[in-house]
C-alpha positions in Angstrom: -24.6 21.9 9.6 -27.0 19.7 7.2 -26.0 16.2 6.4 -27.8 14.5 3.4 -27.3 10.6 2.5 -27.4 9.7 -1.0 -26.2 6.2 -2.7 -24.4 7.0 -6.3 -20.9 5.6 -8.1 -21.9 1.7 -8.7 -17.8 1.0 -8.7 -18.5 0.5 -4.4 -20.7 -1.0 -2.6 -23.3 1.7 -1.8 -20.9 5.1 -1.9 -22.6 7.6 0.9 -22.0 11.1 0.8 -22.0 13.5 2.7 -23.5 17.3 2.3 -21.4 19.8 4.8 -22.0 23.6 4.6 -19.2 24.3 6.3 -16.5 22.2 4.3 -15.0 23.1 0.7 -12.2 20.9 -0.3 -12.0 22.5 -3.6 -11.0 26.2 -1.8 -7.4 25.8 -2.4 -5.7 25.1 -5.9 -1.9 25.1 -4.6 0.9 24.4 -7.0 1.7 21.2 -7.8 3.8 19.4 -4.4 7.2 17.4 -5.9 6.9 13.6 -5.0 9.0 12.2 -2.5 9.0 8.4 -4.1 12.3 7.6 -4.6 11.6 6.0 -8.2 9.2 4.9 -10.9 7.1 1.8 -10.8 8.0 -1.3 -12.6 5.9 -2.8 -15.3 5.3 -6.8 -16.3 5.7 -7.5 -19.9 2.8 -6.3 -22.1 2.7 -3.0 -20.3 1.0 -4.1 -17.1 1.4 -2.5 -13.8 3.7 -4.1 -11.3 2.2 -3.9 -8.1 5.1 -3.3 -5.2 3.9 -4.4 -1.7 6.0 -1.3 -0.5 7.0 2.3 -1.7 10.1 3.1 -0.9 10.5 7.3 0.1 12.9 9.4 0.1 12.3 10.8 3.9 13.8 14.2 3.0 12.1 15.0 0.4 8.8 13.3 2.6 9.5 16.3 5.3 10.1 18.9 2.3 6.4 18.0 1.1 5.2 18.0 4.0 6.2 21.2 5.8 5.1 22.4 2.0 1.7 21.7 2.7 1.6 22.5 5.8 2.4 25.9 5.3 -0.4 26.1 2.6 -2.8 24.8 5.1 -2.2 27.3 7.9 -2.7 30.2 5.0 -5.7 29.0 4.4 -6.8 28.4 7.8 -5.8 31.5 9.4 -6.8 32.1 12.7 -8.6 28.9 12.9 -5.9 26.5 13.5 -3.6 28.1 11.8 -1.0 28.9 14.5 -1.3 25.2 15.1 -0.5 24.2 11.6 3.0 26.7 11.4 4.3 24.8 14.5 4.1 21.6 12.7 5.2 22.9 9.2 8.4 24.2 11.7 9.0 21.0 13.4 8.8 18.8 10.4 11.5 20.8 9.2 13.4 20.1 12.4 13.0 16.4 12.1 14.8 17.2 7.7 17.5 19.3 9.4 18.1 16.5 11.8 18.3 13.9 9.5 21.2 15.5 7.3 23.0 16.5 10.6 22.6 13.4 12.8 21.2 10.4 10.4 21.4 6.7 12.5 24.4 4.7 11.8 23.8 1.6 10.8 24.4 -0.3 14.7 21.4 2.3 15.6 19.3 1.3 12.5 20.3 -2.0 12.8 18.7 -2.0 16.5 15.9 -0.5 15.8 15.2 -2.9 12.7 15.7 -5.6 15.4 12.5 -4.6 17.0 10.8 -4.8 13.7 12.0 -8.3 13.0 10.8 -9.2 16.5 6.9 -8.3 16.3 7.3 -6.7 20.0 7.3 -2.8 21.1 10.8 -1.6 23.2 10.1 -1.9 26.5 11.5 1.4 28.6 14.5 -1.0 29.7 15.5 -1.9 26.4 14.8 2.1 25.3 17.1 3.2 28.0 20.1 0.8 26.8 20.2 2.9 23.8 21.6 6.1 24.2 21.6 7.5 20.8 17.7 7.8 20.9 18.0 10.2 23.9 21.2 12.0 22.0 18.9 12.3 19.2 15.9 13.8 21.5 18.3 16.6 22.8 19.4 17.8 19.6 15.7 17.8 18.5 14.6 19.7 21.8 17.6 22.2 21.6 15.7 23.1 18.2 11.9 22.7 19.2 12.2 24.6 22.3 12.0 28.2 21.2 8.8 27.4 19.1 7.1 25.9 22.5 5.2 28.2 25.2 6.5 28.2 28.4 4.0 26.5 30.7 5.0 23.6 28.2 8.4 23.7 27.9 9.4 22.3 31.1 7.2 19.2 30.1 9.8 18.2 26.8 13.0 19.9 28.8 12.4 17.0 31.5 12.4 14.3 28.6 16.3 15.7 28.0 16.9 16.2 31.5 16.0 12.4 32.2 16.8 9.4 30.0 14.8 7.2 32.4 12.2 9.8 32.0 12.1 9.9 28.4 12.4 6.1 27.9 9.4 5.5 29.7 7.6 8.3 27.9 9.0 7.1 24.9 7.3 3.6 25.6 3.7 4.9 26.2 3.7 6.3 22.7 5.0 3.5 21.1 2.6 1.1 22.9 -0.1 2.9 22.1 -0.7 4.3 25.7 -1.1 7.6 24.8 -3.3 8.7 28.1 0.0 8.0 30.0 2.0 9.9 28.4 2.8 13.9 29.3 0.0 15.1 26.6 2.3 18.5 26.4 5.4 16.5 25.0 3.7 13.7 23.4 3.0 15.3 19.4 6.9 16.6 19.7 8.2 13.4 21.7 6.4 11.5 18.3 8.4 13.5 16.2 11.7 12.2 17.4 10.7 9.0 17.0 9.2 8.9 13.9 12.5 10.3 12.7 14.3 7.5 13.9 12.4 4.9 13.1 12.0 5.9 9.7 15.2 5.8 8.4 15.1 1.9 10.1 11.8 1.6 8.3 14.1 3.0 4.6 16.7 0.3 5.6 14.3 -2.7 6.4 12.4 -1.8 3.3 15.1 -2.6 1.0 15.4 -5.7 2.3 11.6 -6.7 1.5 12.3 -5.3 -1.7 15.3 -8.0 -2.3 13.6 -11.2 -0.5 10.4 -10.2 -2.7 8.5 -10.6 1.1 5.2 -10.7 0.2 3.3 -8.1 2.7 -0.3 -8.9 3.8 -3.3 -6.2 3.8 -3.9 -4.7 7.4 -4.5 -2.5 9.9 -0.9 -2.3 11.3 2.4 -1.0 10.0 4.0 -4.6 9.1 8.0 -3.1 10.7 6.9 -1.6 13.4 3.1 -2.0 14.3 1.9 1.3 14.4 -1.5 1.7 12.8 -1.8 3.6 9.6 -2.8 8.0 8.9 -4.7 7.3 6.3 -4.9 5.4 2.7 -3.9 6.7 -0.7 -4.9 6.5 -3.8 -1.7 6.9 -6.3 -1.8 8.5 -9.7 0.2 8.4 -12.2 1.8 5.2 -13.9 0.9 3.9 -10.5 -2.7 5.7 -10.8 -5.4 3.6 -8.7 -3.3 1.3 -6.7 -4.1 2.3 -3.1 -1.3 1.9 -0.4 -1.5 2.7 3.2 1.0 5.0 5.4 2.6 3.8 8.7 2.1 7.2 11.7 5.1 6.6 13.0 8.0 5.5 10.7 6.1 6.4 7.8 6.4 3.1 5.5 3.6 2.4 3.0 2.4 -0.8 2.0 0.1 -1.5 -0.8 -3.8 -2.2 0.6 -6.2 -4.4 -1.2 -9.4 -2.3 -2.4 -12.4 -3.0 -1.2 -11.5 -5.6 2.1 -11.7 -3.9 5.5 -8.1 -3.8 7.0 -9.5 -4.4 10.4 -11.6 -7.4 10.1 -10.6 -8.5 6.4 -14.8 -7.9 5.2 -16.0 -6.9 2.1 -19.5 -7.2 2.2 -20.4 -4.4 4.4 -17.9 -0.9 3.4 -19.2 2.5 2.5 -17.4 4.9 1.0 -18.5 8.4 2.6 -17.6 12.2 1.1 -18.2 15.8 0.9 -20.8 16.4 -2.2 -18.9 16.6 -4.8 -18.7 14.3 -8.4 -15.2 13.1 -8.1 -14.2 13.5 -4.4 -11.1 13.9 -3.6 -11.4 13.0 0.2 -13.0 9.9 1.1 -14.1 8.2 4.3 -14.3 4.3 3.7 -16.4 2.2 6.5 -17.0 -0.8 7.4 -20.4 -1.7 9.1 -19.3 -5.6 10.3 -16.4 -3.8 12.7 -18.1 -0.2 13.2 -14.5 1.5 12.1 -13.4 3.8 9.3 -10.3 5.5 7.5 -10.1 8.0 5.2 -8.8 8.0 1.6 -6.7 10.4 -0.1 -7.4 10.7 -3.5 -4.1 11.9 -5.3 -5.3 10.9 -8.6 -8.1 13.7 -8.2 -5.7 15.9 -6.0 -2.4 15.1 -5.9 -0.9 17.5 -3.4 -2.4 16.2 -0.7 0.1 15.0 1.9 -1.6 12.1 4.7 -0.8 13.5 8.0 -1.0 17.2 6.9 -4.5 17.1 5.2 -6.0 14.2 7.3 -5.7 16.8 10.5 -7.0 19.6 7.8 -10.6 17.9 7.2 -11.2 16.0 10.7 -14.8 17.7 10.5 -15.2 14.2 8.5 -14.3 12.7 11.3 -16.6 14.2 13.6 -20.0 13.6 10.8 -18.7 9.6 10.3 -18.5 9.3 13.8 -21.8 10.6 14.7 -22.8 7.6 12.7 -21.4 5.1 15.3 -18.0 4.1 13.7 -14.7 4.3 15.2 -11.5 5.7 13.5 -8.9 2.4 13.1 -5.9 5.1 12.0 -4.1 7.6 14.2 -2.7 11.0 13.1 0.7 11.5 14.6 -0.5 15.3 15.4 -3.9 14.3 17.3 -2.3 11.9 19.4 -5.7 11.5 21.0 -6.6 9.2 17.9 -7.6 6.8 17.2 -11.5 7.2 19.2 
């Protein structure tokens, strides 16, 4: 593999790029994905772009994209990873199924949106004392379990065997203690909670919308916490407005360009890439903390979908990181992110 560094595109502050033999973002041309934004953006008068601090999704159509994609991706990977990517295009379609056959009430939303509003993670005590998250969990296992090999499957059958169990499980993830948690239920365990605290995060969301709640640039999720998969760069009427996307309940929330999320700098970011004119894929760092993120480029590509393609091209993360920097974002199906 040869790496070249060269400094081109004035709009940034010093844009690196990257040469990698092995990588070709441009092999696949798949048809065109359906959005899954549940309406158009509103303009000012004069014509000019109203910037919303949060995208509102529709989460069915989110999973229908993404198991889309993800099915694309494991064609084109074949035996290298490929297997991989067919299990996650089959659970993500376990996580739509289980949304139209079991979606929260609004009690169970209105919990969950209780831990938003109080800046704090569940503790396994206050997980425990709310059965329908292990109710939900059974229902998704009684679906997952077929697609899972055997010398795993007593791993996620013991998180529906044991609510204590699967409450402190449940915990490690959503603290961000992922050594602790059973590494052979922890992607799958995710799952189930991304589900339900998404459809908190789609509830919570309208109320931002309605108290115009003004949200701040940053690293973290501003519900639940939860550090971002990756940044986007929108196109269409919304075309160059860059929003982030939440891991775990999936909520997006617009992302000043050019100001580190981490720290808040400006003076020291790179913007990193395969060769290419008009990348598509691009790996944004910041030299004052040492950490990076990738950015999705929809307006050059707009089927890519965060979590699917962000697994698809981690040999960017491997070349950034040989650099020194650390990845600030995790991907909800490399729970070993962030470095």
């Amino acid at each position: 593999m040869v790496l070249t560094m060269l400094f081109c595109d004035p709009f940034y502050f010093g844009t690196i790029f990257l040469m990698c033999a092995s990588q070709n973002q441009n092999a696949a041309k798949p048809q065109h994905l359906p959005s899954d934004l549940k309406e158009g953006p509103a303009f000012l008068q004069g014509g000019v772009k109203k910037i919303s601090p949060l995208l509102l999704t529709d989460l069915s159509k989110l999973y229908d994209r993404r198991a889309k994609r993800l099915h694309l991706l494991s064609q084109e990977a074949k035996e290298d990873g490929g297997e991989y990517l067919k299990f996650l295009e089959k659970m993500v379609l376990i996580q739509k199924e289980l949304l139209a056959q079991y979606p929260l009430d609004k009690e169970d939303i209105s919990k969950i949106k209780s831990w938003f509003e109080a800046k704090k993670d569940p503790s396994p005590e206050d997980l425990e004392k709310e059965p329908f998250l292990h109710k939900i969990y059974k229902a998704f296992f009684q679906k997952i379990s077929p697609l899972i090999q055997e010398e795993h499957l007593s791993s996620l059958k013991k998180l529906s065997d044991n609510a204590a169990y699967f409450a402190q499980q449940s915990a490690y993830l959503l603290t961000g203690n992922f050594a602790q948690c059973d590494a052979a239920a922890a992607v799958p365990l995710w799952a189930c909670l991304s589900l339900c605290w998404a459809q908190a995060a789609t509830d919570y969301a309208k109320e931002f919308e309605e108290e115009k709640t003004i949200v701040t640039s940053q690293a973290h999720c501003p519900f639940c916490g939860t550090p971002a998969v990756a940044d986007m760069v929108l196109t269409g009427q919304q075309e160059g407005l860059r929003y982030e996307q939440c891991a775990l309940c999936e909520t997006r929330w617009h992302k000043v360009r050019s100001i580190c999320p981490e720290c808040l700098g400006s003076e020291h970011l790179d913007y990193w890439s395969i060769e290419e004119k008009m990348p598509s894929i691009e790996i944004e760092s910041c030299a004052d903390c040492k950490t990076y993120s990738k950015i999705f480029r929809l307006d050059r590509n707009p089927n890519y979908e965060l979590c699917s393609d962000d697994l698809a091209s981690v040999v960017l993360d491997a070349l950034v990181e040989e650099k020194g920097f650390s990845r600030r974002t995790l991907n909800p199906f490399v729970l070993s992110f962030p470095t």
